[in-house]
N, C-alpha and C positions, 0 to 999 in steps of 0.2 A: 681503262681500256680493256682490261685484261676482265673486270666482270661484266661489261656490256658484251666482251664475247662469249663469255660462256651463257648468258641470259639468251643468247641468240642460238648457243649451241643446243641449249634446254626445248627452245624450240621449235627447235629444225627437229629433236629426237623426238617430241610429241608430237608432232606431224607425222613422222615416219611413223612412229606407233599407230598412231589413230589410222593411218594410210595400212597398215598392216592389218588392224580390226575390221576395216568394213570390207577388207580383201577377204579375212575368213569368212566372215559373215555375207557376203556376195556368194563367199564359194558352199557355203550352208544354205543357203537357199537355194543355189541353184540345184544342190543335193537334193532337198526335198521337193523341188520345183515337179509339181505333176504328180508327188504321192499323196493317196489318198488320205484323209482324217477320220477319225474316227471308228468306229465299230464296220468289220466287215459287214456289208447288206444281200451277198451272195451265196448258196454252198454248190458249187462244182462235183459233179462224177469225178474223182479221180481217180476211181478202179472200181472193180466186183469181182466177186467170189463165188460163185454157187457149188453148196454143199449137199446131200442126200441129206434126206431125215427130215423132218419138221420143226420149224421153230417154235412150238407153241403145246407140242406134246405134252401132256399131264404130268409126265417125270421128269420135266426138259431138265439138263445142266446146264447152267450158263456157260456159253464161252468165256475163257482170258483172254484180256488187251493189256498190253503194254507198250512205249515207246515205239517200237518195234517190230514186235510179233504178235497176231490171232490166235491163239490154239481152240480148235473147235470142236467138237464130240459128234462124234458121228458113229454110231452102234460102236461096235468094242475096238472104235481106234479114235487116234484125236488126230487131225489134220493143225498141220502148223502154217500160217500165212505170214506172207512177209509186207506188213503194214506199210511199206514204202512203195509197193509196186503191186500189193495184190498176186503178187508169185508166190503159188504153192512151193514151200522148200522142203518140207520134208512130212513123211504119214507114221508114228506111232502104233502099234499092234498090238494083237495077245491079251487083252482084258477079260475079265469075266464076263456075267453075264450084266450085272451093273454097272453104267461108267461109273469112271471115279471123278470125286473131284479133284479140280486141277488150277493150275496158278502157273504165274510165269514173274520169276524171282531171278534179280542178279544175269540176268539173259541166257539163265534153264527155265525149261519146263519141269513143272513138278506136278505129280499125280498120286493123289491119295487113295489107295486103294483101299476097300475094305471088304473084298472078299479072298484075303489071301491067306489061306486055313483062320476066317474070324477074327485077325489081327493087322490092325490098320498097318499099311504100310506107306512111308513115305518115297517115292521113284523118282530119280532128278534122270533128264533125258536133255541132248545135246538136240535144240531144235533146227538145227541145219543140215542136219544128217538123222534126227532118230534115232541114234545112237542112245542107249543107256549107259550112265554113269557111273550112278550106284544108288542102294538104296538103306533105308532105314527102318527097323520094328518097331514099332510102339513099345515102350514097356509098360508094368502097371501102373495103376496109381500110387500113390506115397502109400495105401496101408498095404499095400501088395495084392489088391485084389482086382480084379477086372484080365482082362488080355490086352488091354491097352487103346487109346482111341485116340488118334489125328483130328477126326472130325468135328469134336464136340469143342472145338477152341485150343486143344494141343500143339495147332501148327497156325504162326504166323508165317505168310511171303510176302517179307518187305522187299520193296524195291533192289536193296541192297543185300539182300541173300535170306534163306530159311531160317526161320527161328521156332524150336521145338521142346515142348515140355518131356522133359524126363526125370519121371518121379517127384523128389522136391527140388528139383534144379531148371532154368531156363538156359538151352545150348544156343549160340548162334553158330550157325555150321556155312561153311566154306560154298559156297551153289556149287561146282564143277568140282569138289573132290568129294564134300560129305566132311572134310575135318570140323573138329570143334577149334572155332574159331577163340570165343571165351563163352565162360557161364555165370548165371546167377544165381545164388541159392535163394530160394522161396518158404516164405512162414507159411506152411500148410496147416496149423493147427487152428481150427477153429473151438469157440467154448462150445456154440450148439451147432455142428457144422450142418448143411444144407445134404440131405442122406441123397440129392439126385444129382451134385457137381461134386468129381475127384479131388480138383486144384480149385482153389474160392480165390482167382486170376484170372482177369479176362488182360485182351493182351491188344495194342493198336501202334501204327509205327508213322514216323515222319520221316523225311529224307535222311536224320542226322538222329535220332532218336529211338528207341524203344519205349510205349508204356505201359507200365504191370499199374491194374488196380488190382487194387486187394481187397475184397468185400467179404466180412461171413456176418452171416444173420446176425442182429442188436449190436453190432460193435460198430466202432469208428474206422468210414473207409478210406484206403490213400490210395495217393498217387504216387505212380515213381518211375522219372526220367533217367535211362541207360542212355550212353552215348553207343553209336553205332559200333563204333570204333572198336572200342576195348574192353564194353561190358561196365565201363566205371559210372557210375551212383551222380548222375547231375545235380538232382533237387530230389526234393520228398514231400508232399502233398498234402496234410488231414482235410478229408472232405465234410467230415461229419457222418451222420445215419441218415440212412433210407432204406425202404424197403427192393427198389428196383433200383442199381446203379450202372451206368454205363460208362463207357471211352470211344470217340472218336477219332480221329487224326487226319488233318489234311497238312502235305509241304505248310511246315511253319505256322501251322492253327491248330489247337486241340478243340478238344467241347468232351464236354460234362453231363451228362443227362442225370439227373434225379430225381425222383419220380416224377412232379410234375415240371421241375425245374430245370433252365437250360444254363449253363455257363462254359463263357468263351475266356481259353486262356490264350497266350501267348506262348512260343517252342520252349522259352524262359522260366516259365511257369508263374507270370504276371499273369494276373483275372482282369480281364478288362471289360466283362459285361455278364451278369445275372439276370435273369429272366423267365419271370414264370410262364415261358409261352415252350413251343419244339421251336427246336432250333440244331444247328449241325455244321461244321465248320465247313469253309468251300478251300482255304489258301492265304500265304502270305506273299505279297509281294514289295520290296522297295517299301519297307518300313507300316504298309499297313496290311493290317488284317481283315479278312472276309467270310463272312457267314450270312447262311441264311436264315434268319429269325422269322417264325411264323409267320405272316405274306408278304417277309420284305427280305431283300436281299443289302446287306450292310455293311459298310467298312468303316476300320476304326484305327485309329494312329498307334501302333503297337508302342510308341515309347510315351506315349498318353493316356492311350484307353480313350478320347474323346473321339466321337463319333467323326468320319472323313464324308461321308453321305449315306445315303438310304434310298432304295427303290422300292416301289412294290414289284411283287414276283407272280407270274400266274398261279394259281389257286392252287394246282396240281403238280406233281412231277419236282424233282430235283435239280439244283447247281451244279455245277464242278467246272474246274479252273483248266483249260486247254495251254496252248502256247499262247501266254501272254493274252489271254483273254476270257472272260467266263461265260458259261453259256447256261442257258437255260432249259433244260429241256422241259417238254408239256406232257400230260395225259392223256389228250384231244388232238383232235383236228388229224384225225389217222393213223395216231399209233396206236400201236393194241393195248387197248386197256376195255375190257369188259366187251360188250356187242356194240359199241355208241357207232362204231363206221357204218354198219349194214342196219340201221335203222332209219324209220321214215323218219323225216325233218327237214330244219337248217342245212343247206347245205356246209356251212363252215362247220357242222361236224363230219363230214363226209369228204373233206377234200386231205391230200398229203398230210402226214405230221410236219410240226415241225418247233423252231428251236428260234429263242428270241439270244441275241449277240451282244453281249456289255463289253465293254472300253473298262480299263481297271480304275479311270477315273469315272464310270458313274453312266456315261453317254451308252443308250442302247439304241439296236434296231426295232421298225418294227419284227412281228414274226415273221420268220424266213422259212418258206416250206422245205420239203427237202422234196426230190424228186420223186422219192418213192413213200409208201407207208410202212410200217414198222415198227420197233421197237430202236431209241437210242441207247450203244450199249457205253461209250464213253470216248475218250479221246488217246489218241496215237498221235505223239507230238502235233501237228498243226491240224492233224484232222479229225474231222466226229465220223464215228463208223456206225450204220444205220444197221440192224439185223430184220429183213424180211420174207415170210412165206411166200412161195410160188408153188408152180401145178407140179411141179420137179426137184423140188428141191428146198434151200435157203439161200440166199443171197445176201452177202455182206457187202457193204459200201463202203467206201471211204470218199468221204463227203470234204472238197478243200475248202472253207472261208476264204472271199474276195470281195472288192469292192469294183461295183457297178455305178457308173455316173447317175446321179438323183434325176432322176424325171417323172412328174408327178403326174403323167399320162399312164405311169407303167410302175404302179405300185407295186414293193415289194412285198406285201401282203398276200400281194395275188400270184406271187412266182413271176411276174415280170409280166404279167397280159396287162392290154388295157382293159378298162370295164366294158367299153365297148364293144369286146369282144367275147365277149359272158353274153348269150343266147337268151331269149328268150323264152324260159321252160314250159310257158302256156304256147309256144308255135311251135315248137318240136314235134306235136302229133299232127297231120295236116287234118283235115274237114272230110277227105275223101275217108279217110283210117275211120274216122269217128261214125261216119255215117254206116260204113260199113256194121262196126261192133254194135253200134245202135242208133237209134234218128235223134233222139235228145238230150244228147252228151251235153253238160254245161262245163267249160273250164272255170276254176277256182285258184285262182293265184294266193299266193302264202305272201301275203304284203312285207313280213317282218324278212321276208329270205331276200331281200332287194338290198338287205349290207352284208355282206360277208368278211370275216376278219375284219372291221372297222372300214371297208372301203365301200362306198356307196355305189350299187350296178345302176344302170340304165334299166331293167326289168328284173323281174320276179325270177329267182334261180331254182324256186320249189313252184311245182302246180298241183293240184289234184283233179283226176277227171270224176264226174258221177253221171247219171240220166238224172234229167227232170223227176222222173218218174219212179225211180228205183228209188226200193223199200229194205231188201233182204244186205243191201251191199257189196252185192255180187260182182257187180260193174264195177265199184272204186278201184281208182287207182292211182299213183303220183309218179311223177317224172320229178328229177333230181338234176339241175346240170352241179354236180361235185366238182370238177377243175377244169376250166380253160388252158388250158397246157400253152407252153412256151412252142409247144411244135407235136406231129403225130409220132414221133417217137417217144417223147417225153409221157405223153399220152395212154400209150400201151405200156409204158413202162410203171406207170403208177399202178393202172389201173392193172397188171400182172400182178401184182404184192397186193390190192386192196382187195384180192377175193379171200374170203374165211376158208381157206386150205387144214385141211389138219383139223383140230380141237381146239377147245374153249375152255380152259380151266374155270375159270370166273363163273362161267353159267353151270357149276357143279360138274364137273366129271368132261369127255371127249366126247361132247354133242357134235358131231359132224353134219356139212352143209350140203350133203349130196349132191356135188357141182355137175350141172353137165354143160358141156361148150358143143350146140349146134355149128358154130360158127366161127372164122376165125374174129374174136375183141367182143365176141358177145357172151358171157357166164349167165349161167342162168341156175340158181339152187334156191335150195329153204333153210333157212336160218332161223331160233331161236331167239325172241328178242324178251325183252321187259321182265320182271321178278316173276313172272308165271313162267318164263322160258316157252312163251307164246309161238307156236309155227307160221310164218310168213312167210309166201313168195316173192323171190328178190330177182333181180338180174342189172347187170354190172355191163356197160355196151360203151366204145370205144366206137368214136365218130368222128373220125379224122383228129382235130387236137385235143377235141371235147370227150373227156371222161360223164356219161350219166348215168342214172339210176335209176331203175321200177319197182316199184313195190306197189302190192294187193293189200287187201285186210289180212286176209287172212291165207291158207294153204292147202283150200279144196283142191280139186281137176278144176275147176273152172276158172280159180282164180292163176293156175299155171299157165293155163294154155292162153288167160288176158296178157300176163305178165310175156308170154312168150311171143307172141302176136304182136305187141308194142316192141319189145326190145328188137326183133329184126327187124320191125321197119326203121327204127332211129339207128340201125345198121345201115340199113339199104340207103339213106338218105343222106350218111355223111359224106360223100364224096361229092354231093352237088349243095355243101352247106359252104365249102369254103370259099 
């Protein structure tokens, strides 16, 4: 009797249990009931910033991002933003006539100057006030000679505070006091040392980490992992010889560069992949590791080394690891990389940049434009911040990843239009316009411009006009629809950042686009294109949601005043196009 009840007590208690499991597990679902899977397919406005200056100036200094804060260089002061809300908190003063460089360490600002009587100085600055803290000289190198230099690799800003070569020692200094926190002492002796590097140390940092390589000419280089903490000796590394040797470091991923060779360690200082290709670590998360290996992006079981998946990556442009998610940035498709936006073509090289979205297991979007064109400068906890010229300024983004219900009407490719709504760029000019300029215009549609980003239009988004009869090219011309925009302010808004404002480093020196705006959403200048730095008449025309494009052969009077003549009437025209 007494074990028939306890057999029955047994399973009265497994019932309760099991009545307990599908209770949590009800209330887990219904937790996740309605959140989205997978890789964001959206990036939301979540603020802007517009700064004086040009983004694209021949000396430009990049701005710093962090967590946190923007700091941006604006003639001889830095502007500090607060990456949560896009509030200016505080403006920095008093520079020379060079900015300095700058970094944002342990949540200071810090600014390398180096015009201060010819000795690099390091400046830690309270960014919520501006306030300065304190600062630090360079001193010489180990044989006592030079005035001392920040710049040439002297000064890490890791995350976790300033780390700076003095003499033969590595300090790590306190960010808000300046104390030395601990130091390293450093083998500066080389047998044939390198007569153009003081310290034969290059330096790169992980969350929890410091690493010193050690390279001099013909000898055997290492590695060597500091703990953040206390300066103490983790592991030690021989890498062997090479002629060029590098360090990179991302949270919990190193990489290796030599010469032609790439290798991925672990924060541990396990090698879990050699490879004669480039390669550059992106991040570790929840036991695997993430790098980008020549056109794939890859993760691999940090307590294995065995591969966890592999993608390919677009051809162009860099990784790196946001919140809990990696992202991809591109070369094309709008942002500033050489003249490709303001040339004739494909319109999918002329539409927003933008940024393909991975899942840390593997699952990606497609590419997801961003609203504006630009440059991507990196991520601020959950967002990517876009850097783009205008006719005033620069403008900073902070772009938020979200998820959009999948509707295969309203590819994300396209920024959320349907294709149906992508125009057709051979009836953008009407018959009255054409007769007018000449009696036997022929339109010439660009067959191959009818996919854009991988999504198939209804018509042709490139056309070119000519006459029957023209010989000299005088007549040519192409109309461009570059983005069907989600609405008319998205619209101006791209199409604000997509005019060549400012310089062009890439086409050798500050070739300017002598913009002039007849109108309001119509640009109209000459631009420099192809390895000749060719002159071409452009104009850039905003027609209710639709962003297009005109371009000539070339950049006589004649071929201006075609280019000019078209783009206001695809002015005049868009308020009865929608």
């Amino acid at each position: 009797m007494a074990r028939r009840s306890s057999c029955t007590d047994l399973r009265a208690a497994g019932a309760g249990l099991l009545a307990v499991v599908l209770l949590v597990l009800l209330i887990g679902d219904a937790r996740t009931a309605g959140k989205p899977s997978g890789p964001p397919n959206t990036l939301e406005v979540a603020w802007s910033y517009v700064a004086t200056g040009r983004a694209l100036d021949a000396y430009d200094v990049p701005p710093a991002l962090s967590d946190e804060a923007l700091a941006i260089p604006v003639g001889r002061s830095v502007r500090v933003v607060d990456t949560r809300s896009g509030r200016l908190l505080s403006t920095v003063n008093g520079f020379a006539e060079e900015t300095p460089d700058l970094g944002l360490s342990g949540g200071v600002l810090f600014l390398v100057d180096t015009q201060d009587h010819f000795k690099d100085t390091l400046r830690a600055y309270d960014p919520a006030t501006g306030r300065e803290l304190w600062r630090r000289r360079a001193v010489p190198g180990p044989d006592g000679k030079g005035a001392g230099n920040f710049v040439g690799g002297g000064v890490l800003l890791a995350d976790w505070g300033p780390v700076v070569v003095d003499g033969d020692r590595v300090l790590a200094l306190e960010p808000r006091t300046g104390a030395v926190r601990w130091n390293v002492r450093l083998d500066t002796h080389c047998a044939d040392p390198d007569p153009y590097v003081d310290v034969p140390y290059r330096m790169a940092e992980t969350s929890a980490r410091l690493l010193l390589l050690r390279h001099c000419p013909g000898e055997t280089a290492e590695l060597q992992a500091v703990d953040e903490r206390d300066g103490r000796s983790v592991w030690r590394k021989r890498l062997g010889r090479g002629r060029d040797i590098s360090v990179s470091a991302a949270d919990g991923a190193l990489g290796v560069r030599m010469d032609n060779e790439f290798r991925l360690l672990t924060e541990p200082g396990e090698e879990i992949l050699r490879q004669a290709e480039f390669g550059y670590p992106v991040g570790e998360e929840q036991g695997v590791v993430y790098a980008g290996v020549g056109q794939k992006l890859r993760a691999f079981r940090a307590d294995t080394g065995k591969p966890a998946w592999n993608r390919a990556r677009p051809l162009t442009g860099v990784a790196f690891m946001g919140d809990g998610l990696i992202v991809e940035d591109t070369s094309t498709d709008g942002s500033y990389s050489g003249d490709a936006r303001w040339s004739v073509g494909d319109a999918a090289g002329q539409g927003p940049g933008a940024s393909n979205l991975v899942a840390l297991d593997g699952r990606r979007t497609a590419s997801v434009p961003w609203p504006v064109a630009g440059s991507l400068l990196g991520a601020s906890g959950e967002l990517l911040v876009v850097r783009s010229e205008e006719a005033k300024g620069t403008r900073y983004t902070g772009l938020r990843p979200g998820h959009r219900a999948k509707d295969a009407a309203r590819p994300v490719a396209l920024g959320g239009s349907e294709p149906r709504h992508w125009p057709d760029a051979c009836g953008l000019v009407d018959a009255g316009l054409l007769s007018e300029l000449a009696p036997d215009y022929l339109r010439l549609p660009e067959k191959q411009s009818r996919t854009v980003r991988g999504v198939r239009l209804p018509h042709p988004s490139v056309c070119r006009f000519a006459t029957e009869s023209g010989v000299s090219g005088d007549d040519v011309f192409s109309v461009t629809v570059r983005w069907a925009a989600p609405d008319a302010t998205a619209a101006r808004t791209y199409a604000a950042s997509a005019i060549p404002w400012g310089c062009a480093p890439p086409l050798g020196g500050c070739v300017t686009a002598e913009i002039e705006e007849p109108r309001s959403g119509v640009w109209l200048y000459t631009y420099r294109t192809g390895l000749e730095a060719r002159p071409v008449a452009h104009a850039t025309v905003v027609s209710g949601r639709y962003v297009l494009g005109v371009a000539a052969g070339e950049d006589g009077p004649a071929h201006r005043a075609l280019v000019r003549r078209v783009a206001l009437h695809l002015s005049e025209r868009g308020g009865r196009r929608e």
